[in-house]
PDB file of N, CA, C and O in Angstrom:
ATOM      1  N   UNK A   1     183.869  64.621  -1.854  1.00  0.00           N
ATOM      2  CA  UNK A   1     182.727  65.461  -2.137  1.00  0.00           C
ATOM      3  C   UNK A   1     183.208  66.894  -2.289  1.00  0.00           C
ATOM      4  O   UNK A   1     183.739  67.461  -1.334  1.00  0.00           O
ATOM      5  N   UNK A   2     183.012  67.598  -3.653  1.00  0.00           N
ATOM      6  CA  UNK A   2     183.157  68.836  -3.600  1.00  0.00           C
ATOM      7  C   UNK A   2     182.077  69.950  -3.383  1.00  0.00           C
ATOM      8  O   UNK A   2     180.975  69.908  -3.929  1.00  0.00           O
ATOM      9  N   UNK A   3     182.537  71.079  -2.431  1.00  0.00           N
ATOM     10  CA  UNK A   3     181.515  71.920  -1.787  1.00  0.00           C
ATOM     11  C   UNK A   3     181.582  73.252  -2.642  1.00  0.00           C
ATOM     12  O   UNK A   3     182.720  73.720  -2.666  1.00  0.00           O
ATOM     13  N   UNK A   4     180.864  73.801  -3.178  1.00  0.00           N
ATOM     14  CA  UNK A   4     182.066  75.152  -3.800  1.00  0.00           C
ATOM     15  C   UNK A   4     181.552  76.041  -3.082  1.00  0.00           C
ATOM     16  O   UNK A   4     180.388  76.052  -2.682  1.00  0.00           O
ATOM     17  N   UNK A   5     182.507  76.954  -2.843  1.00  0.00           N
ATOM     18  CA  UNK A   5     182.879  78.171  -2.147  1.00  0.00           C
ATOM     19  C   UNK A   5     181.994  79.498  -2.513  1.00  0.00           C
ATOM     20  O   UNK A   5     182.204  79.902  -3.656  1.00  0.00           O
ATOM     21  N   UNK A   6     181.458  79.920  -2.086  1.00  0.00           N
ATOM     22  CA  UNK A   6     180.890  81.476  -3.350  1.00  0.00           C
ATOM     23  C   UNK A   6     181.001  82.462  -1.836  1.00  0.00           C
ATOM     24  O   UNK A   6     180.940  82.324  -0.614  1.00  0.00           O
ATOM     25  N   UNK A   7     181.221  83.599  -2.970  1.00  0.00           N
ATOM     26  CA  UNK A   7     181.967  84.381  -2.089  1.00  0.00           C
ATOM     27  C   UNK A   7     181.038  85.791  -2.571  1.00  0.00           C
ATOM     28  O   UNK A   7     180.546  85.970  -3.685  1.00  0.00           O
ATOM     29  N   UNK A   8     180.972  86.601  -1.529  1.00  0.00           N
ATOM     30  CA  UNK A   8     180.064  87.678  -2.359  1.00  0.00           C
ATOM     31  C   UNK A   8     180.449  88.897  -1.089  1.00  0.00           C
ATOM     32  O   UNK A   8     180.657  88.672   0.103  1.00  0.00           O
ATOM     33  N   UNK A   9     180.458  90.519  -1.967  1.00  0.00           N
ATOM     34  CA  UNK A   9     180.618  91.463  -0.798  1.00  0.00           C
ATOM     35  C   UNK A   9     179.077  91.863  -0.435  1.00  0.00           C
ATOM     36  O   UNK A   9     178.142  91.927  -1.233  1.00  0.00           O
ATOM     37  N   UNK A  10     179.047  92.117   0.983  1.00  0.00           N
ATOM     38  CA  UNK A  10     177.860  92.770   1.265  1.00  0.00           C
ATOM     39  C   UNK A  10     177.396  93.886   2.015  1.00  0.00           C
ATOM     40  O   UNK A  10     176.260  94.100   2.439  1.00  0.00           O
ATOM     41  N   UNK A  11     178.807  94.814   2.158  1.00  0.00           N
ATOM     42  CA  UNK A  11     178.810  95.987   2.375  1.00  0.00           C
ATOM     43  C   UNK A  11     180.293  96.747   2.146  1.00  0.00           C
ATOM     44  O   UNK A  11     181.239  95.996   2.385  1.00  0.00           O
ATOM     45  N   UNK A  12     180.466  97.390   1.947  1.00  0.00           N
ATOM     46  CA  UNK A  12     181.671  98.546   1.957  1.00  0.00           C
ATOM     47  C   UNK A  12     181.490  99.593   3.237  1.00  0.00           C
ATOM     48  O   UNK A  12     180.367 100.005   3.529  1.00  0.00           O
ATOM     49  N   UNK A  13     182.603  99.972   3.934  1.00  0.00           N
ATOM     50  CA  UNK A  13     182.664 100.903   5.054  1.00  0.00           C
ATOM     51  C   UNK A  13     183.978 101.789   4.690  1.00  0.00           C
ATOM     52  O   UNK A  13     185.102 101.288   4.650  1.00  0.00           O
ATOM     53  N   UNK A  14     183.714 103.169   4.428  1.00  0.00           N
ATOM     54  CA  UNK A  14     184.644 103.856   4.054  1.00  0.00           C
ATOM     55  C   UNK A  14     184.555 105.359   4.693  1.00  0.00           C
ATOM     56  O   UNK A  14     183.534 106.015   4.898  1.00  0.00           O
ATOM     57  N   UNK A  15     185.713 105.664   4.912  1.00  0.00           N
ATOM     58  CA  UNK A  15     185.954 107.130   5.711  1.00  0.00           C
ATOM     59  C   UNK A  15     185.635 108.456   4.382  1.00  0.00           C
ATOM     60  O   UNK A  15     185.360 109.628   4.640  1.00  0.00           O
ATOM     61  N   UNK A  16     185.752 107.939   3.170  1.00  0.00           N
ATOM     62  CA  UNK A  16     185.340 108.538   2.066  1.00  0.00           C
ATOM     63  C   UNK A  16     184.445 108.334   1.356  1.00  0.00           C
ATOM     64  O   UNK A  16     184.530 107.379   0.584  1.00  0.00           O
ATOM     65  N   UNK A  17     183.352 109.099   1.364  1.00  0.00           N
ATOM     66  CA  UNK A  17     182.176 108.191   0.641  1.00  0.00           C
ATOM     67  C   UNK A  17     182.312 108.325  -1.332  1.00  0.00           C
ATOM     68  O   UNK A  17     181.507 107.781  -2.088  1.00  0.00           O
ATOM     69  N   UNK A  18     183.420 109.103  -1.757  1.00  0.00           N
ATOM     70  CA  UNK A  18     183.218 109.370  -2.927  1.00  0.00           C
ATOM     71  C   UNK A  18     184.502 108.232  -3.762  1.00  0.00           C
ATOM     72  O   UNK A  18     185.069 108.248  -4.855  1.00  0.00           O
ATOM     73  N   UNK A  19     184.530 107.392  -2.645  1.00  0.00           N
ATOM     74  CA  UNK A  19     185.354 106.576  -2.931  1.00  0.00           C
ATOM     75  C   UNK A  19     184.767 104.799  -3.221  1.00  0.00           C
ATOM     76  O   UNK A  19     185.273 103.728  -3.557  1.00  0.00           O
ATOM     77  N   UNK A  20     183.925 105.128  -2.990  1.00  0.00           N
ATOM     78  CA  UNK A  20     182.787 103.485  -3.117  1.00  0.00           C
ATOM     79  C   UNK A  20     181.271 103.751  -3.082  1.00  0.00           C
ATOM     80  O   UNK A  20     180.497 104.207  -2.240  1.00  0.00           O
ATOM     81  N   UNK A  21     181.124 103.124  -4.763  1.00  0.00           N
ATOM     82  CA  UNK A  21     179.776 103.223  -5.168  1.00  0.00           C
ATOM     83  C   UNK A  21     179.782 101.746  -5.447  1.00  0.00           C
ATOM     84  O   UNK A  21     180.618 100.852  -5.318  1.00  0.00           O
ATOM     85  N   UNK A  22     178.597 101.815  -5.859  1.00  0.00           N
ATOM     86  CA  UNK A  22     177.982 100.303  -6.543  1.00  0.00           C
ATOM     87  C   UNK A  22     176.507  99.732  -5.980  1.00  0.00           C
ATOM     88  O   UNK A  22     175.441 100.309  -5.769  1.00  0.00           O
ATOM     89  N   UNK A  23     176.919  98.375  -5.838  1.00  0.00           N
ATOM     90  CA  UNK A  23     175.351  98.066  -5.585  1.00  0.00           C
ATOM     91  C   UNK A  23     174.968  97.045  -4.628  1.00  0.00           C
ATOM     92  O   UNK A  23     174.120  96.166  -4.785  1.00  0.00           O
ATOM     93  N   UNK A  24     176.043  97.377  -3.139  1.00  0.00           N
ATOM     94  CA  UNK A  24     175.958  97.098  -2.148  1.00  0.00           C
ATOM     95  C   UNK A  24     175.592  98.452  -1.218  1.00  0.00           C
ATOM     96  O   UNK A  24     175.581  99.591  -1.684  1.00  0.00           O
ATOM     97  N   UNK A  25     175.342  98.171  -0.040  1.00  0.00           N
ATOM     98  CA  UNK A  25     175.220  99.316   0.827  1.00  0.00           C
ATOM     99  C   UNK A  25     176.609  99.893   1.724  1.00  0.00           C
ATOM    100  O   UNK A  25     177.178  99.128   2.502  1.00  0.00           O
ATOM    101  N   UNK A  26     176.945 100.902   1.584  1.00  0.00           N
ATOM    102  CA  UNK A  26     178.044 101.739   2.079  1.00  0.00           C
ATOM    103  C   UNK A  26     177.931 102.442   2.994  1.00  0.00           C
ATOM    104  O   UNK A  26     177.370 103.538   3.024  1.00  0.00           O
ATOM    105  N   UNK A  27     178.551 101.780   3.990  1.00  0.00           N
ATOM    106  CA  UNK A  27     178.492 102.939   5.428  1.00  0.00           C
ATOM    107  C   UNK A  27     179.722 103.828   5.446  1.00  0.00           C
ATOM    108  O   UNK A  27     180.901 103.603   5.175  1.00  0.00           O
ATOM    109  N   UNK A  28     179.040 104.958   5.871  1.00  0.00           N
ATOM    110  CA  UNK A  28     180.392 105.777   6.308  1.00  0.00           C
ATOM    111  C   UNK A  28     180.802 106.233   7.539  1.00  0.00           C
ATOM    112  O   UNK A  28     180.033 106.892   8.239  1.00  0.00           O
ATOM    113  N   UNK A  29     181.964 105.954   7.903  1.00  0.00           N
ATOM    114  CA  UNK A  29     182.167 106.606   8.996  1.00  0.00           C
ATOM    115  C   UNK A  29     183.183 108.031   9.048  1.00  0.00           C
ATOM    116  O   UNK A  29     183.789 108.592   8.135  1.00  0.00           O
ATOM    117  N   UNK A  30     183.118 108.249  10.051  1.00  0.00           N
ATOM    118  CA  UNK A  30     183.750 109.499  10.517  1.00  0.00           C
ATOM    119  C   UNK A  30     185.369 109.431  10.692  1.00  0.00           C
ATOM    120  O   UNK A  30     186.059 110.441  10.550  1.00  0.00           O
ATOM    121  N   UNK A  31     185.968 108.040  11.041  1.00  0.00           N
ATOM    122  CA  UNK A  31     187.449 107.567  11.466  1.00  0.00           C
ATOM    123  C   UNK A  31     187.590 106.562  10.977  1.00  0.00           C
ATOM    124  O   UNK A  31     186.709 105.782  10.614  1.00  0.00           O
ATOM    125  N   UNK A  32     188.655 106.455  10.909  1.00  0.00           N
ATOM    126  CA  UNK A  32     189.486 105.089  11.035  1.00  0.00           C
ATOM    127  C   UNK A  32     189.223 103.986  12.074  1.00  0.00           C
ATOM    128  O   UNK A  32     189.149 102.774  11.876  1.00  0.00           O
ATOM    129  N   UNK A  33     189.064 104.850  13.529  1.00  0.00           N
ATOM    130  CA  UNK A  33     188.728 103.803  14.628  1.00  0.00           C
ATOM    131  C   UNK A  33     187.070 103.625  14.256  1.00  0.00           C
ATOM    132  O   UNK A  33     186.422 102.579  14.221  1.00  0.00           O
ATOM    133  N   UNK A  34     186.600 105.075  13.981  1.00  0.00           N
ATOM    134  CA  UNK A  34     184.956 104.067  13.440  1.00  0.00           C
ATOM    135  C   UNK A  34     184.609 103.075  12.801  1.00  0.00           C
ATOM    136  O   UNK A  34     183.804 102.202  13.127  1.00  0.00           O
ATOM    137  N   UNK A  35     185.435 103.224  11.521  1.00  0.00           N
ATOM    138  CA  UNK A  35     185.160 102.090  10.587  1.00  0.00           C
ATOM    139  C   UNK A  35     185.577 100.800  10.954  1.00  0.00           C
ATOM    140  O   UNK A  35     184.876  99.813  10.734  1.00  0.00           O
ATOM    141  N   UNK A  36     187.259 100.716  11.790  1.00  0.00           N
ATOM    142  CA  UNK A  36     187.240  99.376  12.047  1.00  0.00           C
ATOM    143  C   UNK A  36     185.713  98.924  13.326  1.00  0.00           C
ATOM    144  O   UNK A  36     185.098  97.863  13.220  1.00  0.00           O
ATOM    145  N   UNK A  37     185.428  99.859  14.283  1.00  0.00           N
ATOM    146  CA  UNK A  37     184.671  99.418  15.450  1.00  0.00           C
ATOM    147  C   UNK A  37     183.319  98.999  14.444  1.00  0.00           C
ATOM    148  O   UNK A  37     183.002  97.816  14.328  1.00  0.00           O
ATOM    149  N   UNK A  38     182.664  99.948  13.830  1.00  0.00           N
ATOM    150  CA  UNK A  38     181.747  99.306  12.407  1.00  0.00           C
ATOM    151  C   UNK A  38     182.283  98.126  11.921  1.00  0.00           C
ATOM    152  O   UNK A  38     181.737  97.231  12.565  1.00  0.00           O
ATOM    153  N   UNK A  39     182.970  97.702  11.220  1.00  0.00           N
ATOM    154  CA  UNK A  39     183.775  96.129  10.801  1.00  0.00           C
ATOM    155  C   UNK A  39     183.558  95.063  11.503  1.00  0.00           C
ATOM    156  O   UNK A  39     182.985  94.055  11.090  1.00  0.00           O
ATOM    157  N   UNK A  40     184.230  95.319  13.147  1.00  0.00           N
ATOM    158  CA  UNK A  40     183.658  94.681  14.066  1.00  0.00           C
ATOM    159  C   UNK A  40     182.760  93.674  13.964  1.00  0.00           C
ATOM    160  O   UNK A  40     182.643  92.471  13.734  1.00  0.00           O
ATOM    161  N   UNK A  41     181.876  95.174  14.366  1.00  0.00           N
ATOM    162  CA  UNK A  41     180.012  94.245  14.785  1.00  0.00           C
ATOM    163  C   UNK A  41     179.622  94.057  13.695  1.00  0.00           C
ATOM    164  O   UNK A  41     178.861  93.091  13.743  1.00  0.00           O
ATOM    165  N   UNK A  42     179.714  94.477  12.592  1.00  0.00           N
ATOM    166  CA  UNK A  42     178.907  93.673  11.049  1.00  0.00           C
ATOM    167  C   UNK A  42     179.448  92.744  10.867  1.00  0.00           C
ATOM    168  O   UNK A  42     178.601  91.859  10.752  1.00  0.00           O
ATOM    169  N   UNK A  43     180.500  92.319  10.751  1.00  0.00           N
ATOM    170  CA  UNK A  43     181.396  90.623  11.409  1.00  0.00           C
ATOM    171  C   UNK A  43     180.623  89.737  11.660  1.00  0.00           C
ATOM    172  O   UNK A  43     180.354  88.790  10.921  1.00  0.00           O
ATOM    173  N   UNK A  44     180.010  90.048  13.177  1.00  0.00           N
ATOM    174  CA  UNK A  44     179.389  89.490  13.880  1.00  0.00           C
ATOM    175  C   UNK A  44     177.760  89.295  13.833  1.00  0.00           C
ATOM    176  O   UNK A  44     177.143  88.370  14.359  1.00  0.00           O
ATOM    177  N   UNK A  45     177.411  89.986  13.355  1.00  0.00           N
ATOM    178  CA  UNK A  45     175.797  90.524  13.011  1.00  0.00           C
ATOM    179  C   UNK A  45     175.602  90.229  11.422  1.00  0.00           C
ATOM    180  O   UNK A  45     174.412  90.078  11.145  1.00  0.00           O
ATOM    181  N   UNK A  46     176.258  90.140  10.593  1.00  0.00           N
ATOM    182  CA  UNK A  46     176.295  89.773   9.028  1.00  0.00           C
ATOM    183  C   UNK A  46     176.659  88.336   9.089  1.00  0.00           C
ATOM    184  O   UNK A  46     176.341  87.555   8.193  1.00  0.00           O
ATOM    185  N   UNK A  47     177.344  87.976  10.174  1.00  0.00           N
ATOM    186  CA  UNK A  47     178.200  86.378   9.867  1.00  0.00           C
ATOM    187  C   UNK A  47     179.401  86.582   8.577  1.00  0.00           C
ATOM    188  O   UNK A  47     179.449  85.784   7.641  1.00  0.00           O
ATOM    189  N   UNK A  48     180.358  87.789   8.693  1.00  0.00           N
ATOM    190  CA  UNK A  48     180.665  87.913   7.470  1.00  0.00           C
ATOM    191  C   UNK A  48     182.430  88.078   7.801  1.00  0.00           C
ATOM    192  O   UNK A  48     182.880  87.631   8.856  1.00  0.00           O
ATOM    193  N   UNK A  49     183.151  88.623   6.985  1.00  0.00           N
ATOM    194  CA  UNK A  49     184.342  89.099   7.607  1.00  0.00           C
ATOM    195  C   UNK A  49     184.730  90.289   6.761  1.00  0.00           C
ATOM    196  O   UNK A  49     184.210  90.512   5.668  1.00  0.00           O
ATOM    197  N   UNK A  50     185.462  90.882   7.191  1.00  0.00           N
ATOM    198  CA  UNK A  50     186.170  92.216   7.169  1.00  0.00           C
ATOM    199  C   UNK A  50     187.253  92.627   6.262  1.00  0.00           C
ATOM    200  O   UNK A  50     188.154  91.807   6.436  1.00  0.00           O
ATOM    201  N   UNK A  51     187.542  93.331   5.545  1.00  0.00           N
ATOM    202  CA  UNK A  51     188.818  93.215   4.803  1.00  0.00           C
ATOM    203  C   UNK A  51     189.037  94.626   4.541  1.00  0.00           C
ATOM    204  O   UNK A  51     188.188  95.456   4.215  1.00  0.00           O
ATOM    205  N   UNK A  52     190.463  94.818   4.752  1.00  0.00           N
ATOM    206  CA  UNK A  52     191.101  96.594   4.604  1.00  0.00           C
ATOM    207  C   UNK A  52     191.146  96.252   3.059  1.00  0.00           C
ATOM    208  O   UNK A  52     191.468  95.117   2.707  1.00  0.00           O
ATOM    209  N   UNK A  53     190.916  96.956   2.396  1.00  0.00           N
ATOM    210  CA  UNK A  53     191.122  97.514   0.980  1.00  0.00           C
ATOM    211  C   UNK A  53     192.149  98.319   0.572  1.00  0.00           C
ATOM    212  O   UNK A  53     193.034  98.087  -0.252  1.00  0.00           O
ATOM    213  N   UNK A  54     191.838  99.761   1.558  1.00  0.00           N
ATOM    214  CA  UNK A  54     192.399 100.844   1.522  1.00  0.00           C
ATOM    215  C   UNK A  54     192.873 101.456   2.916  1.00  0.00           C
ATOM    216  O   UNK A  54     192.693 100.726   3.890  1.00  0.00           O
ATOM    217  N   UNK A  55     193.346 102.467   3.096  1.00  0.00           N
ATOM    218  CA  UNK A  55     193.371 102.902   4.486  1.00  0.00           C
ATOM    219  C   UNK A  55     192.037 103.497   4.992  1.00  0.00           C
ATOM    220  O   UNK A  55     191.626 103.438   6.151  1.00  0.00           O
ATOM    221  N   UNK A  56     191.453 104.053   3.982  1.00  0.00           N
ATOM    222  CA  UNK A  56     189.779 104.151   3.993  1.00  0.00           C
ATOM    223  C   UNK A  56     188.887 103.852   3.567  1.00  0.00           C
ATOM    224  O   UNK A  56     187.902 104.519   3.250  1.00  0.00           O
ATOM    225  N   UNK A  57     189.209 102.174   3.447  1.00  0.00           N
ATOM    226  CA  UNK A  57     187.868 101.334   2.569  1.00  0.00           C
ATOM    227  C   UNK A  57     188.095  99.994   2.992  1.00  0.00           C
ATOM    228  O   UNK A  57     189.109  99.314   2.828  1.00  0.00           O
ATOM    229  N   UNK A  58     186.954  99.677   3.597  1.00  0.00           N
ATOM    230  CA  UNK A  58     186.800  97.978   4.064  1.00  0.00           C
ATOM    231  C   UNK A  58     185.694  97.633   3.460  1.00  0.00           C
ATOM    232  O   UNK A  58     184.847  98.478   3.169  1.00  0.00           O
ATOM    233  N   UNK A  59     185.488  95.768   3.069  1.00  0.00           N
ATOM    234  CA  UNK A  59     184.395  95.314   2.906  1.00  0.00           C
ATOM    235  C   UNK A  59     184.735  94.152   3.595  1.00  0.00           C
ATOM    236  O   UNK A  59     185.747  93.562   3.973  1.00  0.00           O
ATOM    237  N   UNK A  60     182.603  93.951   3.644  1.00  0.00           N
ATOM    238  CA  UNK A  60     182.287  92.947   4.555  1.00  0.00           C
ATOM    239  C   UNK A  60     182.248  91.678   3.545  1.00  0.00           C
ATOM    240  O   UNK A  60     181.625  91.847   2.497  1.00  0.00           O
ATOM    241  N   UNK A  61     182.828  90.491   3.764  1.00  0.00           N
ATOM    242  CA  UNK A  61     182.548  89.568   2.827  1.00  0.00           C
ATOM    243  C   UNK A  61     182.011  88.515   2.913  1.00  0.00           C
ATOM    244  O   UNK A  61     182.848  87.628   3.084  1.00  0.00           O
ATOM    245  N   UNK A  62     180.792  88.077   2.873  1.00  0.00           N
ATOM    246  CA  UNK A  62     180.176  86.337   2.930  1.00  0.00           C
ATOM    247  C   UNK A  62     180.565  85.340   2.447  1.00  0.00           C
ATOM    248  O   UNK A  62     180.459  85.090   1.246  1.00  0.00           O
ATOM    249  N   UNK A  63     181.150  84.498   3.395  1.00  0.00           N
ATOM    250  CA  UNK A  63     182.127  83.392   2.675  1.00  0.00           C
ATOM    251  C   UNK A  63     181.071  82.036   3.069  1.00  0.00           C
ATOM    252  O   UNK A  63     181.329  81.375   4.075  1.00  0.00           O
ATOM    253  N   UNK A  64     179.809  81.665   2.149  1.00  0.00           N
ATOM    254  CA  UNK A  64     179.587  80.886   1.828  1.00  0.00           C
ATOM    255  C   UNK A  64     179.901  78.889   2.091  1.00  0.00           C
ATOM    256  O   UNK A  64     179.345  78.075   1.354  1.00  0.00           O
TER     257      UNK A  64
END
């Protein structure tokens, strides 16, 4: 039985906000330790996971 996978972002968290637009919602934080401690709990609270991009850009991703 095949299941397929869909995969979708559903937020961006970045220490730069002029660095991620589009047409998800973008949090910003203040640090590095903010954004990962933000990453964190939207993890957990989204059901989602986390991914470094940049040194100042993560997204949250729904893995379906």
């Amino acid at each position: 039985m095949n299941v397929p996978v869909t995969k979708s972002i559903v937020a961006v968290i970045t220490t730069q906000p002029s660095r991620a637009t589009g047409g998800v919602p973008v949090l910003v934080a203040k640090s590095r330790d903010e954004m990962a401690h933000m990453a964190s709990l939207l993890e957990n609270i989204l059901d989602a996971m986390a991914h470094e991009l940049a040194e100042d850009v993560m997204v949250l991703v729904k893995h379906r």
